[in-house]
C-alpha positions as CSV (number, residue, x, y, z in Angstrom):
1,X,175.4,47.3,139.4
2,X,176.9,50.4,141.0
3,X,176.6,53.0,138.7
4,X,175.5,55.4,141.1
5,X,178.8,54.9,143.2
6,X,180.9,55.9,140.0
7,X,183.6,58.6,140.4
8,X,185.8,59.1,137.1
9,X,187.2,61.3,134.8
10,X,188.0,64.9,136.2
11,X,186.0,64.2,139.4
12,X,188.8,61.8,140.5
13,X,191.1,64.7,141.0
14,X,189.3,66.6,143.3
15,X,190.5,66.2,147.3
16,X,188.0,65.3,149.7
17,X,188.1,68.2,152.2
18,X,184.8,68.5,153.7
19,X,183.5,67.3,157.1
20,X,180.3,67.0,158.6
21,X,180.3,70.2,160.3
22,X,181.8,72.1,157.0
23,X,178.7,70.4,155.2
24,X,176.1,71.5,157.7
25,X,177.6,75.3,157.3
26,X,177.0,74.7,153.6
27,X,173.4,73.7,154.1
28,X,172.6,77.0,156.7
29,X,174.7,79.4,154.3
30,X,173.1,78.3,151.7
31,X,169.7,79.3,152.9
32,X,170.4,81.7,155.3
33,X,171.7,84.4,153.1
34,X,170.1,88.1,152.3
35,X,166.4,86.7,153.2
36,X,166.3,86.9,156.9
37,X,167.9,90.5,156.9
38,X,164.6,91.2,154.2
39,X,162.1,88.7,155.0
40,X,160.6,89.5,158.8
41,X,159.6,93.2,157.7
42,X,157.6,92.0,154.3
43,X,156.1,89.2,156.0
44,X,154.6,91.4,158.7
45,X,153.8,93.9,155.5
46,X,151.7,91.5,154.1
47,X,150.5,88.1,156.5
48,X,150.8,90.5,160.3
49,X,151.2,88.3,163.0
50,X,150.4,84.8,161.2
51,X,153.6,86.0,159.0
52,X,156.1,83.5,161.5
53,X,154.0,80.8,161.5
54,X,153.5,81.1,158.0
55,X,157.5,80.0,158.0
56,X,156.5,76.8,160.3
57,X,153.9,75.6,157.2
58,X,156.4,75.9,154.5
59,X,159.2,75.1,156.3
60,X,157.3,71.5,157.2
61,X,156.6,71.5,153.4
62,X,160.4,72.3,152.8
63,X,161.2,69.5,155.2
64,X,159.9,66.7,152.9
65,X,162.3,68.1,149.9
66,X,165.3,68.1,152.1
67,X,164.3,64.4,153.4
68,X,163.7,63.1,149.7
69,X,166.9,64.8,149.0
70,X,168.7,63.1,151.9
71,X,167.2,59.7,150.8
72,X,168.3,60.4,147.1
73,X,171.9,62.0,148.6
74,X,172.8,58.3,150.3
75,X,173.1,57.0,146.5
76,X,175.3,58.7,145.4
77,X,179.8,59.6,145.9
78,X,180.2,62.0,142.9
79,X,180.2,65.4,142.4
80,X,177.0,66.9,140.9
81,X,173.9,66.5,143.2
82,X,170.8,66.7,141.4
83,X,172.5,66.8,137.6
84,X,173.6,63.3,138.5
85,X,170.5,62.0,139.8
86,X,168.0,63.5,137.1
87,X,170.7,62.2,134.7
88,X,170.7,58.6,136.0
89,X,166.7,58.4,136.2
90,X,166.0,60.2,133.0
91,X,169.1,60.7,131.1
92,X,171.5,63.5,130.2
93,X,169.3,65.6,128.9
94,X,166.7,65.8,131.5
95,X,169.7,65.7,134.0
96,X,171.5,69.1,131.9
97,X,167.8,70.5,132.2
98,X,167.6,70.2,135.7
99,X,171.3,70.9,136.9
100,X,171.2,74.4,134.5
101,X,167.9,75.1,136.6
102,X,169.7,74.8,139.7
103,X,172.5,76.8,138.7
104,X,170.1,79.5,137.4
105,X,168.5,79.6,140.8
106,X,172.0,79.7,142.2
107,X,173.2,82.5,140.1
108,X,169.9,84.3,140.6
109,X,170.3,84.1,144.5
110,X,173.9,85.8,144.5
111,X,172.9,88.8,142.1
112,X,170.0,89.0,144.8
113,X,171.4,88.9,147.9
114,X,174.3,91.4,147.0
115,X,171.8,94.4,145.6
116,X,170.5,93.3,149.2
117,X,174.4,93.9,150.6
118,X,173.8,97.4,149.1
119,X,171.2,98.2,151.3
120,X,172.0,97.9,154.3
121,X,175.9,99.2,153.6
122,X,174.7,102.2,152.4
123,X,174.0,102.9,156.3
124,X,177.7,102.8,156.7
125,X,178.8,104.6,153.8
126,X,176.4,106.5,151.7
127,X,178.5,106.6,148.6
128,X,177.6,102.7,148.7
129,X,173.7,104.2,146.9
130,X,175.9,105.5,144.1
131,X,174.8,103.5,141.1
132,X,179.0,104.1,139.7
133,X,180.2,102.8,143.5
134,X,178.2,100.0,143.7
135,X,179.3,98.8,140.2
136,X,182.9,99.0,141.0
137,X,182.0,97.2,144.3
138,X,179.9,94.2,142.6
139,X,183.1,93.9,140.9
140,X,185.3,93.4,143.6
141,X,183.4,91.1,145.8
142,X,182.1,88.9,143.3
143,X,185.9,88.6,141.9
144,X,186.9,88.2,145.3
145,X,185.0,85.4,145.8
146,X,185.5,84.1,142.7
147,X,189.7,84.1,143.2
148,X,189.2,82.6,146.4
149,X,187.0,79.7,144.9
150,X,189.6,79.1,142.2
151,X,192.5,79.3,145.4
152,X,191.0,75.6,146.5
153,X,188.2,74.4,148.2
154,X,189.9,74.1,151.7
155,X,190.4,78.1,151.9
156,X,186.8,78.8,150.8
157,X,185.3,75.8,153.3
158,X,187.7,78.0,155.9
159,X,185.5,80.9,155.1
160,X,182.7,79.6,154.9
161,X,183.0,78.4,158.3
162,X,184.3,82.1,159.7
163,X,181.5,83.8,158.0
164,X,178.8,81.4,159.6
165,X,179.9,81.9,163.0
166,X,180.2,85.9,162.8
167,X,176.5,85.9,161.0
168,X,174.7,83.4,163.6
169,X,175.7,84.4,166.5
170,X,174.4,88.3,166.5
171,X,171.3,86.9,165.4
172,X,170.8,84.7,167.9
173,X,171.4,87.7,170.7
174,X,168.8,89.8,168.8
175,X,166.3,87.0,169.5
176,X,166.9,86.8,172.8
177,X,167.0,90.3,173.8
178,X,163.4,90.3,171.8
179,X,162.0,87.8,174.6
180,X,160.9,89.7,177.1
181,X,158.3,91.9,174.4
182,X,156.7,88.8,173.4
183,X,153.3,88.7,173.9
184,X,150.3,86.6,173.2
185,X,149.2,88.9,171.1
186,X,152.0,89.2,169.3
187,X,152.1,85.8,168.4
188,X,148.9,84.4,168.2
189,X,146.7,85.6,165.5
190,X,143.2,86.9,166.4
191,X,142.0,86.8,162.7
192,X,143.3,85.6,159.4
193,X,144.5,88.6,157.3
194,X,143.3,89.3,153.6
195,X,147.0,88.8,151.1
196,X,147.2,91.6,148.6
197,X,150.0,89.4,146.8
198,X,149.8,86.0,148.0
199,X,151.6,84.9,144.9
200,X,154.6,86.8,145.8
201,X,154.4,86.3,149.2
202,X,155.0,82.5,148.9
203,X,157.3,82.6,146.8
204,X,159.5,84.9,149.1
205,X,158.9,82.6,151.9
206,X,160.3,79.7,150.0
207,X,163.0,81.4,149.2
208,X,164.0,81.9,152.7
209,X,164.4,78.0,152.3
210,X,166.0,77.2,148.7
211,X,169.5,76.6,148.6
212,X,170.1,73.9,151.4
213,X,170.9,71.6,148.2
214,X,174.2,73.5,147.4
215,X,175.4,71.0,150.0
216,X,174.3,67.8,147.7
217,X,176.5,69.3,144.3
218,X,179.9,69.2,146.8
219,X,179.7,65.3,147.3
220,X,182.8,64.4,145.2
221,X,184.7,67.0,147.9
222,X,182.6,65.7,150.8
223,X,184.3,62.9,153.1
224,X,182.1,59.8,153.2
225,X,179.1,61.9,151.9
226,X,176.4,59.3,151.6
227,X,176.1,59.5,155.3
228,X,177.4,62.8,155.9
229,X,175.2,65.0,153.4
230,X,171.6,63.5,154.4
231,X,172.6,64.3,158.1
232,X,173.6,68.0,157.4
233,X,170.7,68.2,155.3
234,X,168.1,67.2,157.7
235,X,169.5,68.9,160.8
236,X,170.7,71.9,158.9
237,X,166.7,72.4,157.4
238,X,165.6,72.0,161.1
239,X,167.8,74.9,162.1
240,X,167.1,77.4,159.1
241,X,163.1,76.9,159.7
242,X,163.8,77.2,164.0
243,X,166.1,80.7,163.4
244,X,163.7,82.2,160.5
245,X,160.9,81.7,162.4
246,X,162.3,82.9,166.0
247,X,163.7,86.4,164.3
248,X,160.3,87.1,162.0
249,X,158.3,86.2,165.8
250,X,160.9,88.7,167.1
251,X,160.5,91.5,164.8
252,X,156.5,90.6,164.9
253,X,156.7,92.0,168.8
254,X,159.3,94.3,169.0
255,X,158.3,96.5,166.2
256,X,155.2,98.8,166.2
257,X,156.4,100.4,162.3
258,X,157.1,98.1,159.4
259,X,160.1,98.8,157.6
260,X,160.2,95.9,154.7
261,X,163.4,97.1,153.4
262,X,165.8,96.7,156.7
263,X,163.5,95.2,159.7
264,X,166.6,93.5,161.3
265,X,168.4,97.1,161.3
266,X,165.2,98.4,162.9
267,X,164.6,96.0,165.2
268,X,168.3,96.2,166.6
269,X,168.1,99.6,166.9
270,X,165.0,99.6,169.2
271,X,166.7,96.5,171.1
272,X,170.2,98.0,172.0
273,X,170.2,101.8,170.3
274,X,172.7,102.5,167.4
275,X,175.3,100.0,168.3
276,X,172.9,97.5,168.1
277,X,172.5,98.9,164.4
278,X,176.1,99.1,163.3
279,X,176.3,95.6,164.7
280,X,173.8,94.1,162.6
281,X,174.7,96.0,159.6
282,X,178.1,94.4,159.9
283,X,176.0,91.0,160.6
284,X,173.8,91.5,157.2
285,X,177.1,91.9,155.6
286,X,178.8,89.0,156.9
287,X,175.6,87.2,155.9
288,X,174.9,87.8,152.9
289,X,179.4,87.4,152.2
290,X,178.6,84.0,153.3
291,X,176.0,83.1,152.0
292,X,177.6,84.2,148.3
293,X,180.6,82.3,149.0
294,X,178.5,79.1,149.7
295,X,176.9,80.1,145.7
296,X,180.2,79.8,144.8
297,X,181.3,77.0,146.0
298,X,178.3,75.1,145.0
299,X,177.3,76.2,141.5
300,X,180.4,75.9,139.1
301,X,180.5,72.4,141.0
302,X,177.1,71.8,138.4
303,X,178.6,73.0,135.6
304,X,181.5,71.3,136.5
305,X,179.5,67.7,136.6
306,X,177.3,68.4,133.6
307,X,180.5,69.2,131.3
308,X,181.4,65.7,133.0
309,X,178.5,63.9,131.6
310,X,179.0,65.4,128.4
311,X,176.1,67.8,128.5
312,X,178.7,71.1,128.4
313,X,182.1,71.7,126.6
314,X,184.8,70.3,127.8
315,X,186.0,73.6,129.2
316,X,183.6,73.7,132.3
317,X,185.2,70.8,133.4
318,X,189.0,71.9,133.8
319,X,190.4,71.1,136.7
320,X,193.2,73.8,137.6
321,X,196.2,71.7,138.3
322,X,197.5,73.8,141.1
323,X,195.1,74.7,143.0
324,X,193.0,70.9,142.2
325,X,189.1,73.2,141.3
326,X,187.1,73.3,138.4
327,X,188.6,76.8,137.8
328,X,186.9,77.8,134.5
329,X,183.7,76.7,135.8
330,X,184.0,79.0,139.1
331,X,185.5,82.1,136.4
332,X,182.3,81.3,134.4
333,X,179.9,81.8,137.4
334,X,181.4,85.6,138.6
335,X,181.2,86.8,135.3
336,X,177.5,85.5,134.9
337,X,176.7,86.5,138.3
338,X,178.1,90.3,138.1
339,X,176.3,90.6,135.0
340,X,172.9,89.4,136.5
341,X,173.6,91.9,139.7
342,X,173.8,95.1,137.9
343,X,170.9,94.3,136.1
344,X,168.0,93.3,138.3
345,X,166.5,94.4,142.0
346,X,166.4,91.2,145.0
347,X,162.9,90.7,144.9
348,X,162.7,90.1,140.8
349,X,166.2,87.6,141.1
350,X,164.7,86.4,144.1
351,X,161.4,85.1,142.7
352,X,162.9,84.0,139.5
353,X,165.2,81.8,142.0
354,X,162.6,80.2,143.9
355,X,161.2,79.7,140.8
356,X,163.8,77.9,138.8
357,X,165.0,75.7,141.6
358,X,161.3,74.3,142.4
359,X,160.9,73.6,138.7
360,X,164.7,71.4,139.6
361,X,163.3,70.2,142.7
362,X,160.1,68.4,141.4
363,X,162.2,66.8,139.1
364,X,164.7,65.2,141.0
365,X,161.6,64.6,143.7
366,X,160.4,62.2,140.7
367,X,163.9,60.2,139.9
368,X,163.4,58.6,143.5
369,X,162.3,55.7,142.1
370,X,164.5,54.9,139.1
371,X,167.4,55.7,140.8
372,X,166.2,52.8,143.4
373,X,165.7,50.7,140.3
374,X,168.9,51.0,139.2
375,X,170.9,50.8,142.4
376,X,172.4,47.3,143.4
377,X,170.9,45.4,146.8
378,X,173.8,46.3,148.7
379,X,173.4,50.1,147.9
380,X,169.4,50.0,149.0
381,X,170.0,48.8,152.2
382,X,172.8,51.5,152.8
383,X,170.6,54.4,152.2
384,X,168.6,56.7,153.9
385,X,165.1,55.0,154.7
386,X,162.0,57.1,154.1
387,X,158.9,56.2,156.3
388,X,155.7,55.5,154.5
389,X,157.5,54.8,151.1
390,X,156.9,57.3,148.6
391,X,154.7,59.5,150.6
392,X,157.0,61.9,151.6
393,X,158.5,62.5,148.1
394,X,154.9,62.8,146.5
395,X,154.2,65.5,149.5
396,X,157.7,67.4,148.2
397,X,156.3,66.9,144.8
398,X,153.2,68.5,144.8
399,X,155.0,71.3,146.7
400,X,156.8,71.9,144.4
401,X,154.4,72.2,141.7
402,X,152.2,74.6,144.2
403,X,155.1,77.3,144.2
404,X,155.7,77.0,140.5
405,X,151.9,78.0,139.5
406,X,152.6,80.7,142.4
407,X,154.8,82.2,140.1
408,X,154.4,85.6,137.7
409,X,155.5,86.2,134.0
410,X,158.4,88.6,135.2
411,X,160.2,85.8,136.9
412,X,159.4,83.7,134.1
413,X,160.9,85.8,131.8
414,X,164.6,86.1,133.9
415,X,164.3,82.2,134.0
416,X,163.4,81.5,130.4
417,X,165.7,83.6,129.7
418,X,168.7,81.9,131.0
419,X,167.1,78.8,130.1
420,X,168.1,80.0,126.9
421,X,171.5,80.4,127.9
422,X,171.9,76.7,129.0
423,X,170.5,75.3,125.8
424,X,172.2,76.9,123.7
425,X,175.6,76.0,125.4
426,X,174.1,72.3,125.7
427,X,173.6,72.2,121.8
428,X,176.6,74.0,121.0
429,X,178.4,71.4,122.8
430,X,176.6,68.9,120.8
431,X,177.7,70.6,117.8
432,X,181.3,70.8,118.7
433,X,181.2,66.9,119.7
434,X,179.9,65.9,116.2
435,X,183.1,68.4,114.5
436,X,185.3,66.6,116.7
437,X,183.9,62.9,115.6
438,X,184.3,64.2,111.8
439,X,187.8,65.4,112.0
440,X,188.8,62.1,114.0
């Protein structure tokens, strides 16, 4: 039986275009995004020096996710990630559930990270504050991205690629030029502090990892992707804990005065004066561009597979014939995602996305086994091993579920509430289906 190896209907006409390396710059933009521009300065706010080593514990944690997701990854050729796994373990609803989760933490990252753009823009050009400018610029870069997405997956997978190198490599000079101020105690904790909002806290920290599985939803454009996704996984999760943890260390030494609102900005100024500033400005912006056009490759890709199964009208699974991409699914994502950026600050989209993917995660953590069950022999021995047999994906589990009772009513509410907004297309699609069975 190879039902996990099926690739049909509209998924057939999508061209596989994406390498390993292209796969692995999915995996980092997908993480590394508006978070590590935001993240050193609240994590010295609130945890001091422990704060980077606090990215080592949960980025272990993260680790046994991404390798459970690896494992799951080598089962499958089809586009959809986890709305085809949870959907072969625990059928289509469960599997609509749990893909519409995903896709709310996706569309809840983007609205996030570009109110974070804002920020550090508004250094540049102080008209960028202006609640009127920033409107007409949500507009333009979310439908930029957008048109781009809907222009084929090779020209986005082109930018994505661009936008990666110009990000990662300023970062990397800030750490180094940090070296020579770290200090022992500036790494090393001499006490543990007392968390005012250790709630909130982990939950930011996890989001500083979520998102590496935008890479798994591409696998009907990826080239041979049940080996190439669990590699860029795995390596990619190594790298996003190694550089998160190297800047907040950084920022923990170089900086005497917290600023949880720009630290990188800070920090660069102190390192190499104002130029250093306007480079990392420039850097936050090319990160967080990056890290929004990774959203958008990934997300309408969900939709796209759930309208597939049958879990969503027909319509989110259109491919464009010119351009060969789900193109109503990618139009349906900018207009959701402008909406949700004009209406909410990063930290509220931020929690609420942490919160809606680990409710996704420790679901598909939990179709492991079916999904074994149902696989032929052939298939079994092809995929990624874990060590210790279901250890590892019962550690990701209860992870999971740690950082969901972590979480407050106000992200609940942004997450119910487009809950809401994925049943009732779900049931409305159900609806439609029966109309269509009648009038046949």
């Amino acid at each position: 039986m190879r039902e996990t190896e099926d690739v049909h209907g509209n998924d057939a006409k999508l061209k596989r275009e994406i390498g390993l390396i292209a796969t692995g710059f999915l995996v980092l933009n997908g993480s590394i995004g508006a978070g590590i521009f935001g993240l050193p300065g609240k994590l010295m706010e609130q945890a001091g020096v422990i704060g980077p080593w606090l990215i080592i514990i949960f980025g272990t944690f993260i680790i046994t996710v991404a390798w459970t997701f690896a494992a799951i990854a080598s089962y499958f050729s089809s586009t959809g990630g986890p709305v085809a796994y949870a959907n072969r373990a625990f059928g289509p609803l469960v599997g609509f559930q749990t893909g519409w989760l995903l896709y709310v933490g996706r569309v809840t990252a983007i609205a996030a990270n570009v109110n974070v753009l804002f920020n550090y823009a508004a250094f540049l050009w102080e008209s960028a504050s202006s609640e009127t400018i920033r409107l007409i610029l949500f507009f333009l870069i979310i439908g930029t991205l957008t048109v781009i997405n809907v222009m084929g997956i090779k020209k986005a997978v082109k930018a994505i690629n661009i936008l990666t190198l110009l990000k990662t490599i300023p970062i990397l000079l800030l750490v180094l030029l940090a070296l020579p101020y770290i200090t022992p105690e500036g790494t090393f904790p001499k006490e543990l502090p007392s968390f005012d909002d250790m709630n909130g806290l982990v939950l930011l920290i996890l989001y500083a990892f979520v998102g590496f599985e935008g890479a798994l939803v591409t696998a009907g454009e990826t080239k041979n992707p049940k080996k190439t996704i669990p590699r860029a996984l795995i390596i990619g999760v190594l790298v996003i804990t190694a550089l998160y943890f190297l800047v907040s260390l950084a920022y923990a030494n170089v900086v005497d005065e917290i600023s949880s609102d720009i630290p990188l900005l800070q920090m660069a100024e102190i390192l190499m004066g104002s130029t250093g500033g306007f480079i990392i400005i420039i850097t936050a912006i090319f990160s967080i561009l990056g890290n929004a056009t990774s959203i958008v490759i990934a997300a309408p890709r969900m939709t796209f597979a759930m309208a597939e199964e049958g879990s969503l009208p027909k319509w989110f699974s259109e491919v464009n014939e010119k351009y060969n991409t789900p193109a109503n699914s990618i139009v349906f994502l900018g207009v959701l995602a402008f909406l949700l950026a004009i209406s909410g600050t990063f930290v509220k989209l931020a929690i609420a996305s942490t919160l809606a993917r680990m409710i996704a995660y420790a679901i598909c953590m939990l179709s492991l086994p079916n999904i074994r069950k149902k696989a032929d022999q052939e298939t079994r021995d092809n995929a990624t091993k874990l060590p210790g047999g279901y250890i590892i994906p019962g550690v990701a589990f209860f992870v999971c579920l740690f950082a969901i009772s972590q979480s407050t009513w106000v992200s609940w509410k942004y997450t119910l509430g487009l809950i809401l907004l994925g049943s009732f297309l779900y049931y409305l699609n159900k609806i439609i289906g029966k109309k269509e069975n009648r009038d046949d």
